[in-house]
N, C-alpha and C positions, 0 to 999 in steps of 0.2 A: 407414537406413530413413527414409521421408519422415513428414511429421510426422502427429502421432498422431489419431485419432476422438477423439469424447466416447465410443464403445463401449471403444475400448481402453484409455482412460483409466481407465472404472471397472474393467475385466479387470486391470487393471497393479494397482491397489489390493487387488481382493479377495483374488490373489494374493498381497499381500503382506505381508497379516495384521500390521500394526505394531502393537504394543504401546500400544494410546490405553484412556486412561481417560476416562467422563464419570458424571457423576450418582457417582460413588461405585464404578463398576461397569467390569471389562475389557471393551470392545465386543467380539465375534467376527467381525463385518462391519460394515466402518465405511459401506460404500456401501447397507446395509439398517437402518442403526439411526433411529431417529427424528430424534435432535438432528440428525442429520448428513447422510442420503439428498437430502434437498432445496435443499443449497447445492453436494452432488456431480454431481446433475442440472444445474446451474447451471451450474458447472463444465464438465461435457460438454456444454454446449453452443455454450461458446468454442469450444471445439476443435472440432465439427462447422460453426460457423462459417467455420473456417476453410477448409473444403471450399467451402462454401455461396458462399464468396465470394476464390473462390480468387484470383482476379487481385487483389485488395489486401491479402490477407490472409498469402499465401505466396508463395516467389520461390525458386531456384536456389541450391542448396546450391554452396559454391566448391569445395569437398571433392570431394562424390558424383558432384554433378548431381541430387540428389533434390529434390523438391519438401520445403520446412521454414518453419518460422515467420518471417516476415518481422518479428516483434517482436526476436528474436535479431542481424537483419542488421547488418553492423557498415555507416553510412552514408558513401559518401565522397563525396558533392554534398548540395547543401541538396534538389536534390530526391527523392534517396534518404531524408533525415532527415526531410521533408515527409508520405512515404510512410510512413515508420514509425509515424510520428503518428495518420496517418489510419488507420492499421491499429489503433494502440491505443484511438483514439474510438470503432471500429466496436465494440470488446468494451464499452469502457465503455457505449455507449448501450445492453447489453442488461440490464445493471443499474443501469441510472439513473447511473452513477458511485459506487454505492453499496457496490462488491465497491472495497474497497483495496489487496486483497493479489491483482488477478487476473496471472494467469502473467507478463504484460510485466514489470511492475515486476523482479523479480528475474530476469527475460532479459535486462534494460537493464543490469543490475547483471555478468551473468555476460558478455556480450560486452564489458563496458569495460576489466575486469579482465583477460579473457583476452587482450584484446588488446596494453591497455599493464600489460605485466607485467612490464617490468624492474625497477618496486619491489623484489617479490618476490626476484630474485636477490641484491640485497644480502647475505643470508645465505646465499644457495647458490641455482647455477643452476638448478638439479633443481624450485626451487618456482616460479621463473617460470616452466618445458616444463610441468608440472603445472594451471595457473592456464592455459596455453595450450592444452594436451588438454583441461584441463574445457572450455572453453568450446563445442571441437569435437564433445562428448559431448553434451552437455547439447542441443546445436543439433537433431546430429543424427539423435538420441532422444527431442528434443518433452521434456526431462525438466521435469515440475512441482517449485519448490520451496516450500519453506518455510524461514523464516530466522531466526538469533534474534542480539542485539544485546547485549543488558544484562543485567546482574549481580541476583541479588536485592537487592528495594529494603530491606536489614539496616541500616545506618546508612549515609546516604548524607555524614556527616562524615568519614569513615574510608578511605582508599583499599582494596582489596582484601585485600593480604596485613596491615594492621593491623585486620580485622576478629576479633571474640573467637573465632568458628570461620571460620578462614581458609580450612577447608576446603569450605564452602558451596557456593562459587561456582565454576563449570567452571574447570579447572586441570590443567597438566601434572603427572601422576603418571610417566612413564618413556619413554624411548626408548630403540628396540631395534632389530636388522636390517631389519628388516620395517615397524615404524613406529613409531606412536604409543601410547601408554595415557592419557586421559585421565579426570577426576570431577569430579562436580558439579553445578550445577544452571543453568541457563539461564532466559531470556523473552525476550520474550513473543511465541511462534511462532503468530502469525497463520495459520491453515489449518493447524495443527499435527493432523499425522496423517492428513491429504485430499492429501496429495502424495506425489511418489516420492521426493523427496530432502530434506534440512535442509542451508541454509547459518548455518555460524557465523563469526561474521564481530568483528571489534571494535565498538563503538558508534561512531557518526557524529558525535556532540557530545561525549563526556565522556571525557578524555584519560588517558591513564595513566601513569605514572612507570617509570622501570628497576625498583625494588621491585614492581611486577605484571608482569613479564615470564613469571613463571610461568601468569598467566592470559590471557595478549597472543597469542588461537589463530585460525586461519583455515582452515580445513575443509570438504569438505565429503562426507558418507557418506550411503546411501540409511536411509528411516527406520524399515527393519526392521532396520537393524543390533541384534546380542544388543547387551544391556545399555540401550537409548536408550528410555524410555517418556516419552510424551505426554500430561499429566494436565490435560485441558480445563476450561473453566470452565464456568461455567453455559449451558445452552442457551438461546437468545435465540428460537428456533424452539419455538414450544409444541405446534406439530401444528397449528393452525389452517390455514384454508381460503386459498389466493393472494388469496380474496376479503377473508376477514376480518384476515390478513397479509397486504400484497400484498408489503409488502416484507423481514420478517423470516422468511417461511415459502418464500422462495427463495435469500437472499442474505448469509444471518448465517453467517460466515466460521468464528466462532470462533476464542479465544485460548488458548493451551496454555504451560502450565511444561513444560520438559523436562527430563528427567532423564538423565543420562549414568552409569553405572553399572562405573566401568573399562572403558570402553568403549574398541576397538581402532580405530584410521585408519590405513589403509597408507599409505606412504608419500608413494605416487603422488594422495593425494589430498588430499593436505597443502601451505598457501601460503606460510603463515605461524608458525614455531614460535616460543615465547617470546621475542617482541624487540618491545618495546612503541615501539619508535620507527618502525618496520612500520605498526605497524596503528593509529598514532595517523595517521600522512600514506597509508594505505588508499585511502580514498573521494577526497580530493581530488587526489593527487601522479598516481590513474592516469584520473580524470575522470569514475569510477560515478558520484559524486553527482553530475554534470550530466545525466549521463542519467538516472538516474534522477527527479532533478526535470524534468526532460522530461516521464515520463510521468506523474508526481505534476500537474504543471502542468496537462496535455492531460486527464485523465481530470479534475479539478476543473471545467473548464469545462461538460465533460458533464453533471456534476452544480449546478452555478449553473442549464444550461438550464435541466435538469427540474426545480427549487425554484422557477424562473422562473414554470414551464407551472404550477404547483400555483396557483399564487400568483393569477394572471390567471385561473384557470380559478373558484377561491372567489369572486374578487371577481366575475367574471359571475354565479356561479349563484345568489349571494344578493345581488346589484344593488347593491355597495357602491361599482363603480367609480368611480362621480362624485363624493366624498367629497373633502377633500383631503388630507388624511392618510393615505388609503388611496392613490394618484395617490403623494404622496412616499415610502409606504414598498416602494412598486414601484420607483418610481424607484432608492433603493438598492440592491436586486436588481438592476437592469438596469447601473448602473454600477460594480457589481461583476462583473458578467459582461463588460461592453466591457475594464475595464482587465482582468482576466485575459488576454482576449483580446489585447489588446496586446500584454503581458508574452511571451504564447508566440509574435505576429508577429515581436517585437523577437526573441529568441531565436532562432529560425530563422532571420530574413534576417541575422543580424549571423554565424552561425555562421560558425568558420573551421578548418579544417583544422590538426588540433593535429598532434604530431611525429610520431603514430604510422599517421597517415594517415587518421584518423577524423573525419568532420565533426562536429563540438561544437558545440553550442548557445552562442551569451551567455549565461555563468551570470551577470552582475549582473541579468540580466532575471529568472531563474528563482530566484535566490535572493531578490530582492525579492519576486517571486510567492508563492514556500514558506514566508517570514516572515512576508507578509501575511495569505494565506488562514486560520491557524489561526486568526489574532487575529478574522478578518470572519464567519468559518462560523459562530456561535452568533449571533450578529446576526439571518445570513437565516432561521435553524430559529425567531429569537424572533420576528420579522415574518409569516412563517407562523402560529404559534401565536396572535401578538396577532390577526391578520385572519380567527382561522377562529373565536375565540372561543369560545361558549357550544358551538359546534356540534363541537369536539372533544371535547366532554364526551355529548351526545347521539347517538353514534351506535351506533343499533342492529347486530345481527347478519345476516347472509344466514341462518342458520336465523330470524329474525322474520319476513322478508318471506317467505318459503316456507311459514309458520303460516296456516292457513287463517282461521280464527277472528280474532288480528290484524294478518294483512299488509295488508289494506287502511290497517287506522291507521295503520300505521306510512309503508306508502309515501304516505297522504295531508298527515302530521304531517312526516315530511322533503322535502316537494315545497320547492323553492328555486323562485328569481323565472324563471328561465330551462333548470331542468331538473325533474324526476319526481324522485320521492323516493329511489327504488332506488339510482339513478345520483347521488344529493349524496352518497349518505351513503357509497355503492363510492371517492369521490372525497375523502369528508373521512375514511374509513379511511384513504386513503394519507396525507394530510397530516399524519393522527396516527401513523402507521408513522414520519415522517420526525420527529416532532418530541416525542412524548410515550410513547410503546415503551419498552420495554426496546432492541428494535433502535435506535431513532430517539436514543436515551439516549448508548447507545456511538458511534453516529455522529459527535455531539458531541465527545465528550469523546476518541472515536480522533480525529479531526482536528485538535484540540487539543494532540496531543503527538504526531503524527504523525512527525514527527523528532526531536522532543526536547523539554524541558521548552522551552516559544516566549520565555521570560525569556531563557536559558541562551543558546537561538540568538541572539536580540535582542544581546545583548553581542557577543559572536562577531562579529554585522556589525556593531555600530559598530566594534568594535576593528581591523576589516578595512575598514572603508569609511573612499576617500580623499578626505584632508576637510584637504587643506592648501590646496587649489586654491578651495573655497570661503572660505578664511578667510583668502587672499592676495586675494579679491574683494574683501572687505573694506576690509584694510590699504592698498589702493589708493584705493579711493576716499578713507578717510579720509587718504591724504599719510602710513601712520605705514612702521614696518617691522619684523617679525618682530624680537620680545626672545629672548634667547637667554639661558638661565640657566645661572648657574654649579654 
């Protein structure tokens, strides 16, 4: 089937009645509950996007011939991997870059996997053809997912099976003809319960030992499966108006614990069973996390714009721009956004055609970019908040200016040097949406651990970044020569 509407996107959901908790309560429709309706219209409008703008957005299935998601296409020129790009900027600019978890990211993830999937055979061919049909499924079904990576955070001294309930954490309980039985509990499923499917996958930074082989799983089941519920966190959408939300009352994802309940996996849908040397080389051995930082990389830029445009827009309307301090803290905005930029040129024009015939990005480009950005992102949200001042604290409501009585005060007491009061304060609601929210909160602090605790990564590359050729620079100049110990 060619790829999916934003109508049948919410059809495929209501039909599918999964198991989500929020507020304390089992939703019955997740596509009419409150937390939740306005980040699924969100949602469906990717997807009608994709109609909207079909010559960049879809392409020729290898398969059908159907028209599908060109986020799914596996690239094999840099200008096929160009075009992917441009297809994942077009979804990002409908949320600012603000949706983390939108459908590409784990498209990127499912075509790299399916592709180089002779990992997986190390344990039996059966889980490579499997990791190679998902991919073909997944394409040719538009299927949405949600994914989850890490272990309850119980004591993170301990590896898995020496925790006091070793039983916590998602874990093989049996295999049988047919497939799998697993228990447990998982996180942190980003759009947990707003998609058709859950991937579970091993975590990207934190490695595991043969003693967790029993938790070392790679799967992936649709999210009505019996036994699988979805216990959300708090809703970040209060109900408020796009005006007085603009950004939490369209695009708050929501994060979900899930729960696995002896839950069954056939066979055919299974990657990886207990071998933690699998799913430790996962992400890197079959090249997802390059792509995947692809589209981490491309969808950040989108989002530097628009903190950019926020930024330039305060300092017009309340005349601060010839300041100099205000002049330097644009400036870091703006060169933050060129070296991104960079980062993702360098990566596409160095790309080279790996073994399995897929055009891959320079990951030293994109992994400098993915280590950077979390560390820079609360910088640009603090430069916003210092430049909007007092006036993130003053902003009235759209029911004020609608008050008869005192909308005039209000639109005469928020007029700015260069705009009417109506329009600072629709313009310093969003500033506060990105920086002082509950939305604007988890922004932060999701970019921040985006991949993993940014310490954790930080080791990981120096311990991987090659660093003899700098410090032979060195040893040259000074006449000495590499000591070698005993």
């Amino acid at each position: 089937m060619p790829a999916k509407t934003g109508k049948e996107y919410i059809e495929r959901l209501k039909k599918a009645k999964s198991s989500v908790y929020i507020h304390g309560e089992k939703v019955d429709d997740v596509t009419e509950h409150p937390a939740l309706k306005n980040v699924i219209q969100s949602m469906a409008k990717l997807y009608d996007l994709q109609y909207e703008k079909a010559d960049k957005m879809l392409y020729t299935s290898p398969t059908t011939g159907e028209k599908v998601g060109i986020t799914f296409m596996q690239p094999t020129t840099k200008e096929e991997l160009i075009a992917r790009r441009e297809a994942i900027q077009e979804w990002a600019r409908t949320s600012a870059g603000m949706m983390g978890r939108s459908p590409d990211y784990l498209n990127a993830e499912v075509m790299a996997m399916g592709i180089a999937n002779d990992l997986f055979a190390e344990d039996d061919p059966m889980y490579a053809e499997n990791a190679r049909k998902y991919y073909e499924y997944a394409r040719e079904n538009d299927i949405s997912l949600t994914h989850t990576l890490i272990h309850p955070q119980i004591n993170r001294s301990k590896a898995q099976h020496e925790q006091k309930d070793a039983n916590v954490s998602l874990h093989l309980v049996e295999k049988n003809k047919d497939g799998i039985i697993v228990d447990g509990i998982r996180l942190l499923a980003t759009q947990g319960g707003i998609t058709d499917e859950i991937l579970v996958f091993p975590s990207t930074v934190k490695k595991s030992s043969e003693g967790d082989d029993p938790y070392s799983l790679a799967f992936a089941i649709p999210n009505n499966t019996p036994g699988v519920k979805f216990i959300c966190r708090e809703a970040f959408d209060y109900g408020k108006s796009h005006w007085d939300h603009p950004l939490g009352s369209r695009f708050e994802e929501g994060d979900a614990i899930v729960s696995f309940e002896n839950v069954f996996v056939p066979w055919e849908r299974v990657f990886v069973c207990g071998n933690s040397s699998i799913c430790n080389r996962t992400f890197r051995e079959t090249n997802a996390v390059v792509h995947m930082s692809h589209q981490v990389v491309a969808k950040n830029v989108v989002k530097t714009e628009f903190i950019l445009g926020v930024v330039l827009l305060i300092m017009e309307a309340i005349g601060i721009e010839q300041f100099q301090h205000v002049k330097d803290k644009g400036t870091e905005i703006m060169l933050t956004l060129e070296t991104m930029r960079s980062h993702l040129y360098r990566a596409e024009h160095n790309a080279k055609l790996d073994k399995w015939g897929t055009m891959t990005p320079d990951f030293a480009a994109l992994d400098a970019a993915r280590n950077w950005y979390p560390r820079i992102y609360p910088r640009l949200v603090e430069i916003l908040r210092i430049l909007g001042a007092s006036g993130l604290m003053a902003i009235p409501t759209e029911a004020d200016f609608n008050n008869e009585e005192i909308g005039d005060i209000v639109r005469r007491a928020m007029q700015g040097a260069n705009i009417d009061g109506y329009e600072r304060v629709q313009l310093f609601r969003l500033a506060w949406d990105i920086t002082m929210s509950a939305f604007g909160s988890r922004q932060t602090h999701y970019e921040y651990y985006f991949f993993g605790d940014p310490v954790r990564m930080g080791m990981v590359y120096f311990d991987g970044y090659e660093k003899d050729y700098f410090k032979d620079l060195v040893r040259e100049f000074l006449g000495t020569t590499k000591v070698t110990t005993v």
